[in-house]
C-alpha positions in Angstrom: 5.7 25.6 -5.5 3.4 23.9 -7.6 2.8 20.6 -6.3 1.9 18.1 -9.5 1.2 14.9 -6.9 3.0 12.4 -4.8 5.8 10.7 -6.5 6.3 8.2 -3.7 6.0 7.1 0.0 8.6 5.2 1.8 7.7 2.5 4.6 10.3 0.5 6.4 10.0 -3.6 6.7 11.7 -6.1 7.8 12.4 -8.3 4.8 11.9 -6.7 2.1 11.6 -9.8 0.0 8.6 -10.9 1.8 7.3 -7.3 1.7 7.6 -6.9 -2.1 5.8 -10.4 -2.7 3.2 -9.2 -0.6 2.6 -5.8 -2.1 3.0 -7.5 -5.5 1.2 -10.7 -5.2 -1.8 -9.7 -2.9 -2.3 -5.8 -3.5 -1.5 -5.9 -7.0 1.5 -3.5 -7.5 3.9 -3.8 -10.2 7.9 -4.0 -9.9 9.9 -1.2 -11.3 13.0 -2.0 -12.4 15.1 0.8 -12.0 16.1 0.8 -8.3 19.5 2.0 -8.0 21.7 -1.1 -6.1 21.6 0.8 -2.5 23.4 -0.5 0.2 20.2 -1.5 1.8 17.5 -3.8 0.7 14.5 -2.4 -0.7 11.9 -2.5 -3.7 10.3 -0.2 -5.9 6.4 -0.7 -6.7 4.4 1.2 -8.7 0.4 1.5 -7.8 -1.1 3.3 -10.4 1.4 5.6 -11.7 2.6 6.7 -7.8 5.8 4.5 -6.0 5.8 3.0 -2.7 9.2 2.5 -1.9 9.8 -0.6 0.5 12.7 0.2 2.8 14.8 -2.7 4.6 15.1 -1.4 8.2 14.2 -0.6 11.9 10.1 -0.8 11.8 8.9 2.9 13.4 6.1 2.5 16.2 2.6 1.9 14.6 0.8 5.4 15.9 -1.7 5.2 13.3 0.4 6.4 10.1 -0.6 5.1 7.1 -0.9 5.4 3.3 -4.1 4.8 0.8 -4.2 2.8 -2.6 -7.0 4.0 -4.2 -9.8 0.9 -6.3 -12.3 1.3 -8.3 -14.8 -1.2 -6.3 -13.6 -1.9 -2.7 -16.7 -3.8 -2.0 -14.9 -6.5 -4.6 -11.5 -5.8 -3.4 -12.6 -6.6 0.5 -13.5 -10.0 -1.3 -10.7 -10.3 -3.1 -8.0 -9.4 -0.4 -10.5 -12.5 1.8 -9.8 -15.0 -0.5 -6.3 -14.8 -0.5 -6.5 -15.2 3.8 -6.2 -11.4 4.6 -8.5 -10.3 7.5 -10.4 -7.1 6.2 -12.9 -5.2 8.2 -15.9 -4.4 6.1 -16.0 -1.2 4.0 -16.8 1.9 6.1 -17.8 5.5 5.0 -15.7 8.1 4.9 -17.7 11.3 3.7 -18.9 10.1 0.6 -15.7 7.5 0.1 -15.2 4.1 1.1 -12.4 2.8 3.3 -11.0 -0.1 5.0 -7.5 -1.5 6.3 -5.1 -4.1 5.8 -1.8 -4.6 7.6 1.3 -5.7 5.6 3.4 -8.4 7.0 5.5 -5.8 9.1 2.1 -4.4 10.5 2.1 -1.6 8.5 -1.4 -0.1 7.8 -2.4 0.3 4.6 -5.8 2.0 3.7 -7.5 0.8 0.7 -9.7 3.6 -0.9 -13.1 3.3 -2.8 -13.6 7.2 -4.4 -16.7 8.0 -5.3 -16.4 11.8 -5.6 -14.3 13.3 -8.2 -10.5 13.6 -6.6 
């Protein structure tokens, strides 16, 4: 196997409506259109050429998994995410990277990503 990179990560919410506003409206992603008409709501969003997949459904326990979206400046994102009311720690190191956290509106944590080495 020859792995090319992640295609997508799937998280279960509650409503996905309220979900894909947030992942669309606050952290920037971008619909795609082609989601197939499951028998379960969902969304498709697209962060930078890689899918999260928003799944309507039972929320798992929070035991600390999460996924990253990688910026360009997190110091600017942090003040970005602020103004539109999200509570943000301040950016902490990670090796040579940036990091911080934000919980969706299901709780789920989502890392945002500052890398300053080559990935």
């Amino acid at each position: 196997m020859e792995p090319l990179g992640i295609h997508h990560v799937s998280i279960n919410v509650a409503d996905a409506e309220v979900s894909r506003r947030f992942y669309l409206d606050v952290l920037g992603g971008v619909e795609r259109i082609d989601r197939p008409a499951f028998s379960f709501g969902g969304a498709w969003i697209d962060f930078g050429g890689q899918q999260l997949h928003l799944i309507e459904g039972e929320l798992p326990a929070n035991k600390g998994q999460h996924f990253a979206i990688r910026v360009a400046d997190l110091g600017a994102t942090v003040d970005e995410l602020r103004g539109k009311g999200l509570k943000v720690r301040d950016p902490q190191p990670v090796g040579a990277n940036l990091q911080t956290f934000v919980l969706d509106p299901d709780g789920n944590l989502v890392e945002i990503h500052e890398a300053r080495q080559p990935v």
